[in-house]
C-alpha positions in Angstrom: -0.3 19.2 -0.5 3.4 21.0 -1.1 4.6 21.1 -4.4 7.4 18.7 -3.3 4.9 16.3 -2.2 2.7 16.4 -5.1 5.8 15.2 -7.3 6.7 12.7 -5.0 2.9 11.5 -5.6 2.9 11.9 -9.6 6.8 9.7 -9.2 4.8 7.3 -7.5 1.5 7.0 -9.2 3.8 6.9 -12.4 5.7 3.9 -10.6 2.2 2.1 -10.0 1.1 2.5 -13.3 3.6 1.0 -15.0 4.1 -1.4 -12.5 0.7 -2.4 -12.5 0.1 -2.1 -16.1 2.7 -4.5 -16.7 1.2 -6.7 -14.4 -2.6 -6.6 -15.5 -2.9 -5.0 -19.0 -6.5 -4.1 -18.0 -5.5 -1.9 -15.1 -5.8 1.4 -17.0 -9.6 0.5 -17.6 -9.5 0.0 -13.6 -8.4 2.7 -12.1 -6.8 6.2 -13.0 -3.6 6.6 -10.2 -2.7 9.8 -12.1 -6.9 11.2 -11.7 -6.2 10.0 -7.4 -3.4 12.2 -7.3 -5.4 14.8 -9.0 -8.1 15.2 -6.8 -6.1 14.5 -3.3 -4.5 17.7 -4.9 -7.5 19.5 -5.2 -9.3 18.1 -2.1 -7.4 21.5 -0.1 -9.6 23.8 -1.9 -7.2 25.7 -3.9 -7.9 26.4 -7.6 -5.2 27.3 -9.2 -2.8 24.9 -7.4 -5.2 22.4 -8.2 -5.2 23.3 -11.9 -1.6 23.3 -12.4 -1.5 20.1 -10.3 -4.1 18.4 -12.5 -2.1 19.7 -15.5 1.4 17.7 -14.3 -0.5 14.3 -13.7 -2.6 14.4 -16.8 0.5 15.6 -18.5 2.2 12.6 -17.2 -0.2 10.2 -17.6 -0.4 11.3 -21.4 3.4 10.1 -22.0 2.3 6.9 -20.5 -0.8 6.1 -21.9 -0.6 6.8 -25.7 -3.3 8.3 -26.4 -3.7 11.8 -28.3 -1.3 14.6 -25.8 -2.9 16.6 -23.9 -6.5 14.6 -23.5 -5.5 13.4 -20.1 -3.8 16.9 -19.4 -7.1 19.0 -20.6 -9.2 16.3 -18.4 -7.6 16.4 -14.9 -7.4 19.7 -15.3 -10.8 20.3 -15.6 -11.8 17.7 -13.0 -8.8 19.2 -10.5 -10.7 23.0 -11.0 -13.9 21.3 -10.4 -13.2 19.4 -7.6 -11.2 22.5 -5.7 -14.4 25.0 -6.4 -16.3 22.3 -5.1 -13.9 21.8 -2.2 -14.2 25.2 -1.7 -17.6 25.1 -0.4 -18.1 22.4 2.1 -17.3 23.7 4.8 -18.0 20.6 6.6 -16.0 18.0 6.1 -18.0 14.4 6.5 -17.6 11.6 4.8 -20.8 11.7 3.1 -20.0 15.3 1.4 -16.0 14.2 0.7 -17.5 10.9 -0.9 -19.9 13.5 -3.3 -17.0 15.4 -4.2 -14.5 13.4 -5.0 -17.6 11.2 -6.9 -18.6 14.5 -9.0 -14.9 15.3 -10.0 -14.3 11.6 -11.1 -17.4 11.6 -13.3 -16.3 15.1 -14.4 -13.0 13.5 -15.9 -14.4 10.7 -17.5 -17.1 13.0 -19.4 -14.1 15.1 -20.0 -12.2 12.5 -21.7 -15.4 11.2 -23.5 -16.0 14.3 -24.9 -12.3 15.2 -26.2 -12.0 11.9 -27.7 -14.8 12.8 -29.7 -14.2 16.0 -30.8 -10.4 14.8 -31.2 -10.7 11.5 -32.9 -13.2 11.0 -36.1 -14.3 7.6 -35.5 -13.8 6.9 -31.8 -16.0 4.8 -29.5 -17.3 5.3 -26.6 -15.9 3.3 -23.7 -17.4 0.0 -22.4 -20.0 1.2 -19.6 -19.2 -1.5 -16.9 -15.3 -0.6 -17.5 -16.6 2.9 -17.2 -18.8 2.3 -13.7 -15.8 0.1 -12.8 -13.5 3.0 -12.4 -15.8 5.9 -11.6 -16.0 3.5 -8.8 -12.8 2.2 -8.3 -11.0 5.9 -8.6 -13.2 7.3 -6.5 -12.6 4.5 -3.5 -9.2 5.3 -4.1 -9.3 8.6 -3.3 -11.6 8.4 -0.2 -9.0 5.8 0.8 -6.1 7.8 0.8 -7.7 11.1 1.8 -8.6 9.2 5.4 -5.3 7.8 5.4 -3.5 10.9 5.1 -5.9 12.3 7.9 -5.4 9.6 10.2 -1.1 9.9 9.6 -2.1 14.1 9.8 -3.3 13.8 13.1 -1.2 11.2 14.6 1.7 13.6 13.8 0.1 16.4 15.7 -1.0 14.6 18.5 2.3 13.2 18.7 3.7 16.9 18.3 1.5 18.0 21.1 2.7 15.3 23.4 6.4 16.1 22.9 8.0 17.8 25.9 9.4 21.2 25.9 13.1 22.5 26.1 14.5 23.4 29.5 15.6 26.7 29.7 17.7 28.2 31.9 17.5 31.6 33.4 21.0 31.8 34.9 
């Protein structure tokens, strides 16, 4: 994913979450747009794209969420790192492996932000486990979702490239 791309993706998971927040005041507890964009990011492998990536969407997703700055930045940050060193060594890519990726980085984020919130705030709680279960779920979904989705549109652009004709050239 191109720099240009992954702010077109952080624009657009900011659009959903508001959107959707609006909508259904629970959908933060449901699923983390700003965590999908994340680990799409650092599904290629790269680590320290895949930092600074996870740094812009938990960035943004900390002006949005108002909670204490920089816990979702420290988090997806962590979780994009993770996910790209993990990334890094499949080298084949099933769906069965992806799924245990994406399913390790998304855990990795939640224990992340459990862990900050403690250190960070005295008296904080831990988070509702089926909320919790719900999203690990959910996010991860999400992500397998969109990664086969940005496969299938991948490859039909190839194949479609392939099938092009050629110029004519003239020798004359």
């Amino acid at each position: 994913m191109s720099w240009r791309s992954l702010l077109l993706a952080v624009v657009a998971a900011t659009l959903v979450h508001l959107g959707l927040t609006r909508w259904w005041g629970d959908f933060p507890r449901f699923l983390d747009v700003f965590l999908v964009v994340t680990v799409l990011h650092a599904l290629a492998g790269r680590s320290l794209p895949a930092l600074l990536g996870g740094m812009l969407c938990g960035l943004a997703h900390d002006v949005w969420s108002g909670e204490p700055f920089a816990l979702q930045g420290f988090a997806n940050t962590f979780a994009g790192y993770v996910t790209a060193r993990l990334a890094q060594r499949l080298t084949a890519r099933t769906t069965a492996g992806l799924a245990g990726i994406v399913a390790i980085g998304v855990v990795v984020h939640q224990l992340a932000v459990i862990t900050l919130r403690w250190a960070i705030i005295p008296d904080s709680a831990l988070p509702h486990f089926g909320w919790l279960f719900l999203r690990i779920g959910a996010t991860a979904l999400a992500v397998l979702f969109f990664s086969e989705l940005s496969e299938r549109a991948l490859s039909r652009i190839k194949h479609q490239r392939l099938q092009r004709p050629g110029r004519l050239r003239w020798n004359g």
